[in-house]
N, C-alpha and C positions, 0 to 999 in steps of 0.2 A: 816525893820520895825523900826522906832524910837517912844518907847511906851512913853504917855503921863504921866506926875505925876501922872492923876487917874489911871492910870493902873498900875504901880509901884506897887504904894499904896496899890488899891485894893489886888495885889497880894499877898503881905506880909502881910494885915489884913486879907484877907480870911485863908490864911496859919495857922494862928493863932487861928482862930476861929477854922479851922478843925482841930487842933492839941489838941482843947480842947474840942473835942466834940460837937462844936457848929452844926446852919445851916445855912447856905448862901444863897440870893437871888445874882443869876449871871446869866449875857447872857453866852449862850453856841452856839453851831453852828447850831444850827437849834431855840427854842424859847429861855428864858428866863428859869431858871431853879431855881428848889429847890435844895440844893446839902450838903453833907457832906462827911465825909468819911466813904466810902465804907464796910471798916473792924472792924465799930464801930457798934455794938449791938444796944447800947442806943442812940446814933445818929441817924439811922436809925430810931427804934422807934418814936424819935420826930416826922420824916416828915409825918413816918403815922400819928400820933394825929393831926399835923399841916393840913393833907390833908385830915382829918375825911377820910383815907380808912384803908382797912382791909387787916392785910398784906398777903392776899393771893394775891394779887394782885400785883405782886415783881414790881420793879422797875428798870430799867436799869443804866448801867455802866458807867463812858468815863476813859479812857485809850489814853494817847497821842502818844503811837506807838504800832502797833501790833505786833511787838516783846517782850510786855509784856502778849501777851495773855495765853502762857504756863503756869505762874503763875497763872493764876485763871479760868483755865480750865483744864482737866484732859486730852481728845483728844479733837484736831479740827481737824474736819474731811475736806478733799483734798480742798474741793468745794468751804470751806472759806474764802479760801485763796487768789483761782479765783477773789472771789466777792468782796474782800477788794481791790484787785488789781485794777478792772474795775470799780468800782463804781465812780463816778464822779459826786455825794451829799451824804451827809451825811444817812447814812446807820447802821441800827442796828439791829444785829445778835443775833438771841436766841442760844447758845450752852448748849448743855448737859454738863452734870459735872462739877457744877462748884464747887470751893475749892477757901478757903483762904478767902473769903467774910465771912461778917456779916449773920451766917446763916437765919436770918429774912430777908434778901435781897433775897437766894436763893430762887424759886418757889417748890414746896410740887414734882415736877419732877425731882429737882436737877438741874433744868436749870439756867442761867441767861442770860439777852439779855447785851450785852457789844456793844458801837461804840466808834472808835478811833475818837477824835476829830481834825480836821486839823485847827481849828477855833484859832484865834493868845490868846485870852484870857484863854478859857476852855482847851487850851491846854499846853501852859505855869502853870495854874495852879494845873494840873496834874504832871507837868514835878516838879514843886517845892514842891510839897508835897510829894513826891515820893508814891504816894496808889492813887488806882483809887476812884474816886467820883462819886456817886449817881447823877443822874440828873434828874430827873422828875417836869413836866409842873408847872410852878408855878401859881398853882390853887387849890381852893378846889373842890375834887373829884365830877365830874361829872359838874362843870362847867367850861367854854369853855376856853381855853388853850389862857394867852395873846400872841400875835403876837409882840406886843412892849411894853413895859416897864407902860408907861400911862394905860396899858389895866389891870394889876397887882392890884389886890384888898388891900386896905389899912391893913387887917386885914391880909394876907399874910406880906406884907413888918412890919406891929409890931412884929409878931410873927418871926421873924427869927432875929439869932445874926449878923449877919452883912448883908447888903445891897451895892451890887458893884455898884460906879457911872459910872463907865466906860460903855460907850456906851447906856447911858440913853435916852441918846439924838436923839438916832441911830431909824429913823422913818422907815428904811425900811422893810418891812416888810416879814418875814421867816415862813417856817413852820416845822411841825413837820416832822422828817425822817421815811424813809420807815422801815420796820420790818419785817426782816425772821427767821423763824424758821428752824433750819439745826439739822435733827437727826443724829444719830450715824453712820450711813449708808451711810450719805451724804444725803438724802432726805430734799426734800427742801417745805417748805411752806410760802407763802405769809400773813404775818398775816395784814400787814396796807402798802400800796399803798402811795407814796409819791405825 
């Protein structure tokens, strides 16, 4: 991979932004996301006001290798592990117990859905922040999830502290990853179909 200036860039101005609390409009490996750091309170808070929802409604992880998942999970159970192995798109897992996050991130069950990002941006920018980042649809709640960048409402990109140009440009077109639920047990449920 030899990354472009805007991606340098990007990555060292988002770095900053999440170090200060900010929130970031970035491509990740499935849409375009909203994202901050994970382990920030009032971070978090923003994306809810920015996405008029209600934080019962948590929001998922990324994490650039699942050997950080011990850290913000209490157990993962056998099955996870399987399905991180096999999965061959981007995939994201609701685990019980989660720990070390922004308890406003956690769901009122203690869960959080986490996906490791293999994506060359959202995953570098994990890796340099050292804390996993929030990523959810860059939209406001209950309107339809941009697939590219042009689809991204003005009112989203004012509202957020910085805007990655990396892969603006990028027309092809992704979608949202599949979504399992994995209980304690191992028990497994399909909440969203890729």
């Amino acid at each position: 991979m030899n990354p472009s200036s805007d991606f340098k860039n990007d990555i060292i101005n988002c770095v900053e932004v999440l170090k200060k609390g900010g929130v970031i409009l970035y491509p990740t490996d499935t849409i375009w996301g909203i994202g901050c750091d994970a382990t920030n309170p009032a971070a978090v808070e923003k994306i809810y006001q920015l996405k008029r929802r209600t934080d019962s409604k948590s929001m998922l992880v990324l994490l650039d290798n699942e050997n950080f998942l011990t850290g913000y999970v209490d157990k993962i159970p056998d099955v996870a592990w399987d399905l991180i192995e096999v999965s061959d798109k981007p995939l994201t897992i609701i685990y019980p117990g989660a720990k070390n996050l922004a308890k406003n991130l956690i769901a009122f069950d203690g869960s959080v859905g986490i996906r490791i990002s293999h994506e060359d941006f959202s995953s570098e920018l994990v890796k340099r922040h050292k804390k996993p980042i929030v990523s959810t649809s860059a939209n406001i709640s209950g309107e339809k999830s941009p697939g590219i960048f042009n689809e991204i409402s003005s009112e989203i990109i004012d509202a957020v502290d910085y805007v990655v140009k990396y892969r603006q440009d990028d027309y092809s077109r992704s979608q949202a990853s599949e979504i399992i639920k994995i209980g304690i047990g191992g028990e497994i449920e399909i909440i969203r179909k890729a």
